[in-house]
VMD Tcl script that draws the C-alpha trace (Angstrom):
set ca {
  {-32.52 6.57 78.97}
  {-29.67 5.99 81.33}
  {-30.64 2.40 81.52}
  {-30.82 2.32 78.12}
  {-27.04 3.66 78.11}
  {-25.91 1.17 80.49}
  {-27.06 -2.14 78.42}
  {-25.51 -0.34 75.61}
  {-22.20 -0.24 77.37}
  {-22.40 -3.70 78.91}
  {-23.37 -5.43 75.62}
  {-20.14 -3.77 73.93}
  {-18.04 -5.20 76.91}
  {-19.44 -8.43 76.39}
  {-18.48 -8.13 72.66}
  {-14.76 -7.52 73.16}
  {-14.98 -10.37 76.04}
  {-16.65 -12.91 73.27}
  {-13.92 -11.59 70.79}
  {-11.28 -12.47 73.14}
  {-12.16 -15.51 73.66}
  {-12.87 -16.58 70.07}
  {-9.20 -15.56 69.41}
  {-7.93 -17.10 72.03}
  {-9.29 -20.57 70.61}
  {-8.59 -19.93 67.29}
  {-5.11 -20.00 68.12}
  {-5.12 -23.75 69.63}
  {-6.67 -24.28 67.02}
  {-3.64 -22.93 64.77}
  {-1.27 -24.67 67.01}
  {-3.35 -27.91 66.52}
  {-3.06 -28.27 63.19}
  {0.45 -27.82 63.18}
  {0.64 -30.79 65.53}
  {-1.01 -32.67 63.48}
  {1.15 -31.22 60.46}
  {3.98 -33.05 62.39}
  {2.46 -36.05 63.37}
  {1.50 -36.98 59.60}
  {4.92 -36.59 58.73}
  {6.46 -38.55 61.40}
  {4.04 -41.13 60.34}
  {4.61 -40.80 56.85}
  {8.40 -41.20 57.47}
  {7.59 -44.21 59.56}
  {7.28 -43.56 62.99}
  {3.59 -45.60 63.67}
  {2.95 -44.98 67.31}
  {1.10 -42.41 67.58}
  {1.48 -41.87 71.54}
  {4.92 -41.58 71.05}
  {4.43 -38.60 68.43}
  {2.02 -36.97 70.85}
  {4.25 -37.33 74.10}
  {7.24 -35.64 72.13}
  {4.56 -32.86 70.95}
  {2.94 -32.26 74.01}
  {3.84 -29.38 76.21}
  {5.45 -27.58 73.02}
  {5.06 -23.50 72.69}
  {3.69 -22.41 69.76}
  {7.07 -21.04 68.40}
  {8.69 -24.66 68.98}
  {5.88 -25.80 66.81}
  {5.76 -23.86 63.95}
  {10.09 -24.33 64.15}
  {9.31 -27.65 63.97}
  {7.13 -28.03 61.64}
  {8.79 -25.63 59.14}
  {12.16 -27.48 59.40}
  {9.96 -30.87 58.79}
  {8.41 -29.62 55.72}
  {12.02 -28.20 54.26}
  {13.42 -31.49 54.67}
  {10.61 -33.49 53.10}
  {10.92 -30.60 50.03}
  {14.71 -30.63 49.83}
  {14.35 -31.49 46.55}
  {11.89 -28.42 45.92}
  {13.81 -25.28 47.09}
  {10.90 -22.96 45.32}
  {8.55 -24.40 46.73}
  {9.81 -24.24 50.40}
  {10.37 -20.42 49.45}
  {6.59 -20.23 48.18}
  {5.06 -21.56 51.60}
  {7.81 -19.23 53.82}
  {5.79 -16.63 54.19}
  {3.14 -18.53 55.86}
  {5.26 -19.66 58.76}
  {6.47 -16.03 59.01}
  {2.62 -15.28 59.55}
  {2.31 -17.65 62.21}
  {5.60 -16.38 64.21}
  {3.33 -12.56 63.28}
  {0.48 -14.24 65.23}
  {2.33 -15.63 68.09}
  {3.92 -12.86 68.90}
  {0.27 -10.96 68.52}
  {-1.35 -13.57 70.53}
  {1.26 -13.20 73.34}
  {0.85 -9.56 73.50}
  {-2.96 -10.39 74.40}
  {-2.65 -13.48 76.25}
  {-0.52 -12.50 78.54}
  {-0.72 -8.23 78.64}
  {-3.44 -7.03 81.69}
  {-5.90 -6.06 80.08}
  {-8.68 -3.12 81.25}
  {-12.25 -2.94 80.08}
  {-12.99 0.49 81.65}
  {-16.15 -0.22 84.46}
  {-19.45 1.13 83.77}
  {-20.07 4.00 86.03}
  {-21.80 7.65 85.96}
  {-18.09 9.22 86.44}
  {-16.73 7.39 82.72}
  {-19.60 8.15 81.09}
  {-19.55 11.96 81.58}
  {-16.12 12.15 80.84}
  {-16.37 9.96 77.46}
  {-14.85 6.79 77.96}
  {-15.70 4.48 75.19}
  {-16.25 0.61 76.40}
  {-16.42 -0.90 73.03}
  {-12.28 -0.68 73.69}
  {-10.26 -2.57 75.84}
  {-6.56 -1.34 77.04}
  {-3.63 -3.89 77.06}
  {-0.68 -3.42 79.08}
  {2.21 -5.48 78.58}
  {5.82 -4.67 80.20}
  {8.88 -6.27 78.70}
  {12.65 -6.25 79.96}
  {15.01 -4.55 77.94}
  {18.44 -3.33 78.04}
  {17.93 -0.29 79.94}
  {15.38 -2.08 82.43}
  {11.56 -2.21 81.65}
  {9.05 -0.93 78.84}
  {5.56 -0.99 78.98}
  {3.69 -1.32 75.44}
  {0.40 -0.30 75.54}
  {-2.11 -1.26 73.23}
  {-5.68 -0.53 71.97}
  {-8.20 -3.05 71.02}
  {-11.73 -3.45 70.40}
  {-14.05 -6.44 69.00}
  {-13.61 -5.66 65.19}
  {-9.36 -5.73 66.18}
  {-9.63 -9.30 67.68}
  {-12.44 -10.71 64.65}
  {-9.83 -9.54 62.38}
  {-6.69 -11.08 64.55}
  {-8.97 -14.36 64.38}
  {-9.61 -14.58 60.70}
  {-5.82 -14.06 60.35}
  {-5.23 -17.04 62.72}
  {-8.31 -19.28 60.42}
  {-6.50 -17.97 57.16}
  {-3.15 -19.56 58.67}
  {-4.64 -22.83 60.24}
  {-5.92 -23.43 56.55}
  {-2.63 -22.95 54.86}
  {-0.97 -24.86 57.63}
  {-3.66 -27.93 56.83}
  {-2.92 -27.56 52.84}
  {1.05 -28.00 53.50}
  {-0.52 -31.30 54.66}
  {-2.50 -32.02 52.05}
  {0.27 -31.61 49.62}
  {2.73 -34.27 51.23}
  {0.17 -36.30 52.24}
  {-1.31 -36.53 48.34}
  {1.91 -36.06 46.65}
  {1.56 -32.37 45.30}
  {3.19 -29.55 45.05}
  {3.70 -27.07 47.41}
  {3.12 -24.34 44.78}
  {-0.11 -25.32 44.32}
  {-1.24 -23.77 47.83}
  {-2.67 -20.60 46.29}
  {-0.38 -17.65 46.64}
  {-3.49 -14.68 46.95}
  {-4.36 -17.13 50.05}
  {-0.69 -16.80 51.70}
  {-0.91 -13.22 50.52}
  {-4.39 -12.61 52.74}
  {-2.05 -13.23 55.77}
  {-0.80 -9.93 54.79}
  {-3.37 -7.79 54.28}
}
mol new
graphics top color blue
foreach p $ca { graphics top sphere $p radius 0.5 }
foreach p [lrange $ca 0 end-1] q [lrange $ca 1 end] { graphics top cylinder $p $q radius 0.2 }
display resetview
């Protein structure tokens, strides 16, 4: 029975660990595509070398990125305010999901350890406790946060649903179209 107990717990700490990490790739794989969001357009607008594009977009945070690539987009749409305004909201997701992501990436977080003492008193190890401290005007806060593997699945398919929208702003200058035609119940799944 107790040994029973004890894979139980260790396979629901290995479930948040897997989680983690699946989220923690998703989102290079976010910031990826918005590199390669750029580097189309700088190509399209004739800059050729690639090596050039990828020295200037190397070493860039996330935030820089999706700045980047939102300003890029707006000025190859000037001439389509409303449809700048349609794909807004997805670079507003992304800045969500950075911030998110930075909570997690960088926070300490505790899986509690497998031991007679936690069990009797109830601790759960399908959740993981994130600590982050930030400086604010009156000194320091800590934030604390609660996560467990369903919290960072659900994180990741936010960071796919971006990464896809972020690939069909491509599509559209690459092919001529619209931005309006990126379906507006897809943005709106950032959201939900």
């Amino acid at each position: 029975m107790k040994e029973n107990l004890i894979e139980k717990h260790k396979s629901q700490q290995e479930s948040i660990y897997i989680s983690y990490g699946k989220f923690a790739i998703q989102f290079e794989h976010l910031c990826k595509a918005l590199r390669e969001n750029i580097l189309f357009a700088l190509i399209k607008y004739g800059l050729t070398e690639q090596t050039i594009t990828r020295i200037l977009l190397a070493d860039l945070t996330a935030y820089a990125l999706v700045s980047k690539c939102r300003s890029i987009i707006s000025f190859m749409y000037s001439d389509n305010p409303e449809g700048v305004k349609h794909i807004d909201p997805i670079f507003k997701a992304c800045i969500t999901i950075i911030e998110k992501r930075n909570l997690i990436i960088h926070g300490n977080w505790m899986i509690p350890m497998i031991c007679d003492e936690n069990t009797k008193n109830g601790v759960r190890y399908d959740i993981a406790t994130g600590l982050k401290e930030k400086i604010i005007k009156t000194g320091i806060k800590t934030e604390v946060n609660k996560f467990n593997e369903n919290d960072f699945n659900e994180l990741t398919e936010k960071i796919k649903i971006a990464q896809n929208l972020i690939s069909n702003i491509e599509y559209c200058y690459q092919f001529n179209k619209d931005l309006q035609s990126i379906s507006k119940s897809k943005i709106d799944e950032l959201y939900n």
